[in-house]
C-alpha positions as CSV (number, residue, x, y, z in Angstrom):
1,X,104.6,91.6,95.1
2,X,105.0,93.5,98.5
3,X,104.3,97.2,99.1
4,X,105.4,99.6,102.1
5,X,102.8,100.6,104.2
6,X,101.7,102.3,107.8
7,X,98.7,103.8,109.2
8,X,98.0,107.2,110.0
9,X,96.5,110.2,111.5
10,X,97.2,113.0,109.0
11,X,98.0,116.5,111.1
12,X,95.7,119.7,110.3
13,X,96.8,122.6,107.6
14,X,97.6,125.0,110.5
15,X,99.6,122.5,112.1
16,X,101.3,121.6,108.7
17,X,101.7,125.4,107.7
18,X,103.5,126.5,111.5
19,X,105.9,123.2,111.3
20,X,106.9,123.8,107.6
21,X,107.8,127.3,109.2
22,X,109.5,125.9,112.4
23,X,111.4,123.7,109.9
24,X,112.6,126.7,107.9
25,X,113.3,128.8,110.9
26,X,115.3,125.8,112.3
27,X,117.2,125.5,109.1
28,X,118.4,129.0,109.0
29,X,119.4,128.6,112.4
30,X,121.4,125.8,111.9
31,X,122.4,125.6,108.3
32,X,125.4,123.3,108.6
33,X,124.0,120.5,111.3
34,X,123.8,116.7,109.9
35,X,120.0,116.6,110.1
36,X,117.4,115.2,107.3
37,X,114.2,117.2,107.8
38,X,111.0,115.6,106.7
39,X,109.1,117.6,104.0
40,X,106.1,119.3,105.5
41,X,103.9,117.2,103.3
42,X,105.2,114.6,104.2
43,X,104.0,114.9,108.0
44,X,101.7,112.9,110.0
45,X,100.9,110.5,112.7
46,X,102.1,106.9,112.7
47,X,99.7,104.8,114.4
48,X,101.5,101.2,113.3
49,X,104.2,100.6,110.8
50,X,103.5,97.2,108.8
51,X,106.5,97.5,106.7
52,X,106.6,95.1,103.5
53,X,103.1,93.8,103.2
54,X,102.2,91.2,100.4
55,X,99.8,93.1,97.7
56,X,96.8,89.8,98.8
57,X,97.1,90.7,102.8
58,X,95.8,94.8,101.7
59,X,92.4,94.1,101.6
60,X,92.5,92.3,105.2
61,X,94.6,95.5,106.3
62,X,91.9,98.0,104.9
63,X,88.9,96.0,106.4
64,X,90.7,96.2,109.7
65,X,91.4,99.7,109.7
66,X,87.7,100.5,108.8
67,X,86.7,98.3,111.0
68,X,88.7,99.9,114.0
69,X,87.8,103.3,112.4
70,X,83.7,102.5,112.6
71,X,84.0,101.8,116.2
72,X,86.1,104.8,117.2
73,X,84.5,108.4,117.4
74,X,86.2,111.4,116.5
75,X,88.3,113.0,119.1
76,X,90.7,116.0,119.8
77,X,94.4,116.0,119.5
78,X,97.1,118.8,120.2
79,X,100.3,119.1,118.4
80,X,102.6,120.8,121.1
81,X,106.3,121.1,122.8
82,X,109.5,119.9,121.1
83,X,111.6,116.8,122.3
84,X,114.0,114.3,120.8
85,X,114.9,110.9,121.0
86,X,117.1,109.4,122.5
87,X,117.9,113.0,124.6
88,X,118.3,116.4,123.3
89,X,122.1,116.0,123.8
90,X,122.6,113.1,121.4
91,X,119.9,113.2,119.2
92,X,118.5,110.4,116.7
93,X,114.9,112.3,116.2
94,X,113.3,115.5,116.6
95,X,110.0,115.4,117.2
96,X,106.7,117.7,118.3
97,X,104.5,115.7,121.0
98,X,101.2,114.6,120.4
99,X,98.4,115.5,123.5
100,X,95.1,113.1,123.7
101,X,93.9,113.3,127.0
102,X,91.0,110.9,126.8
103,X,92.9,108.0,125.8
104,X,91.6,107.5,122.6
105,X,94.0,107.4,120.3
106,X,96.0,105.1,122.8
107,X,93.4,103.0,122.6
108,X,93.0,102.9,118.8
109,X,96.7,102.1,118.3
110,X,96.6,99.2,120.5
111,X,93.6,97.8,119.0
112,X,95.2,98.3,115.8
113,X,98.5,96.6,116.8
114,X,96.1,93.7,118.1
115,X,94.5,93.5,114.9
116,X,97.1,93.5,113.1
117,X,99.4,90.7,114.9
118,X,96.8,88.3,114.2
119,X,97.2,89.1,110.3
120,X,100.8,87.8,111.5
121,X,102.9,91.3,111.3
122,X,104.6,91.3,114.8
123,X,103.1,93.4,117.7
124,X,105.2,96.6,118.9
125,X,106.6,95.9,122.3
126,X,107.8,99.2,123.0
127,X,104.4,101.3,124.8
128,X,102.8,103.1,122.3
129,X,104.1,107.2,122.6
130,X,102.5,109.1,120.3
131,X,105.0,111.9,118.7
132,X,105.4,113.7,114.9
133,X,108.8,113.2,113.9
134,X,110.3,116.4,112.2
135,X,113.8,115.3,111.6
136,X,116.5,112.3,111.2
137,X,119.3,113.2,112.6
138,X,122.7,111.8,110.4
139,X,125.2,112.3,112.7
140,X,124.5,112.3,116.4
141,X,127.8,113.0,117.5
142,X,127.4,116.6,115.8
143,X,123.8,117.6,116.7
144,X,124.1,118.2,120.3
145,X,123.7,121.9,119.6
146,X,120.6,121.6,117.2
147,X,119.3,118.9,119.9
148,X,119.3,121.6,122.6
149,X,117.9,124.2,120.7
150,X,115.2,122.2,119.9
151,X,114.1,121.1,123.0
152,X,114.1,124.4,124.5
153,X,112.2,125.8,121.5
154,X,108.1,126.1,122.0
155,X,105.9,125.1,119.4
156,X,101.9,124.8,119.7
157,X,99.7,123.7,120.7
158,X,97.5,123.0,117.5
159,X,94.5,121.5,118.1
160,X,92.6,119.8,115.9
161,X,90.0,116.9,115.4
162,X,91.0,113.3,114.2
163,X,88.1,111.8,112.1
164,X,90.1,109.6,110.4
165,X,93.3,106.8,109.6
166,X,94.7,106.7,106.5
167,X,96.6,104.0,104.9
168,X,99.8,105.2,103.0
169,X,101.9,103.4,101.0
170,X,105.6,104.5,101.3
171,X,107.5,104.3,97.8
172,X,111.5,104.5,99.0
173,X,113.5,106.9,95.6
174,X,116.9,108.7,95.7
175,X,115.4,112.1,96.7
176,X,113.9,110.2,99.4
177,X,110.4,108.4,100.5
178,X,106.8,109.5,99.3
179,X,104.0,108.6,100.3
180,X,100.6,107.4,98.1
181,X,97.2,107.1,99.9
182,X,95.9,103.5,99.7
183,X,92.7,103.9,101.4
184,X,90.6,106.9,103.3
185,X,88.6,105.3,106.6
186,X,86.0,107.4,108.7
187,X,85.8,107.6,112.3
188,X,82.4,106.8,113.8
189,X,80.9,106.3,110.4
């Protein structure tokens, strides 16, 4: 049996509360534009994306994330500014950016990544650019408008500390995804 999972740095309240009210604002704006925004719950930080795991290779994930997690200390990260990927004028993703000036959290996804390709899951060969994606967009060809507005809107910054990564497990329905916590790790503990 094989589950969907991915690593994580869950966002503060404040930071959940002022994006579920950009979403809504964004929404109202823009009732008709092909986008899929991601429930305000739902919202957090991927650090890696493993995909379809077999159930026996968990425990081996979980060891490496608290293993990573122990040797990290807590450290500060600001939610801030709007973007989206590829541009703003054909736009596949909306997104907030993601500010960690110490390198940190640069440094704890690589390791992870590391870690992980020698459990055999294949390493990212993209750099690593840290963003919270707000919104899938359907149809590109239609969200030029919505992709401009966005990226001129300001959001942030919301700071908060990251103490620890969280394993989700990512259960795919027709309403959508949701997500179920597999395991809690500590920073620096």
């Amino acid at each position: 049996m094989k589950k969907r999972i991915f690593i994580a740095i869950d966002i503060s309240d404040e930071t959940r509360e002022a994006a579920a009210n950009y979403i809504k604002r964004m929404t109202e704006e823009f009732p008709n534009a092909p986008v899929k925004w991601e429930r305000p719950e739902k919202l957090h930080l991927t650090i890696k994306f493993l995909g379809s795991t077999k159930e026996q290779v968990i425990p081996d994930v979980i060891d490496l994330v608290s293993q990573n997690a122990q040797s990290c200390h807590p450290f500060e990260i600001s939610i801030g500014g709007t973007g989206a990927f590829p541009s703003a004028k054909n736009p596949r993703i909306l997104w907030f950016g993601i500010g960690e000036p110490t390198g940190a959290l640069k440094d704890l996804a690589e390791q992870i990544d590391k870690d992980c390709a020698a459990l055999g899951f294949e390493s990212e060969t993209r750099a690593f650019k840290p963003h919270l994606t707000l919104a899938r967009i359907r149809d590109p060809r239609h969200a030029g408008e919505i992709g401009t507005a966005h990226a001129a809107n300001e959001f942030g910054p919301f700071r908060f500390m990251c103490d620890r990564l969280v394993i989700y497990e990512s259960h795919l329905g027709r309403a959508g995804s949701t997500y179920e916590r597999l395991h809690t790790a500590t920073l620096g503990s």
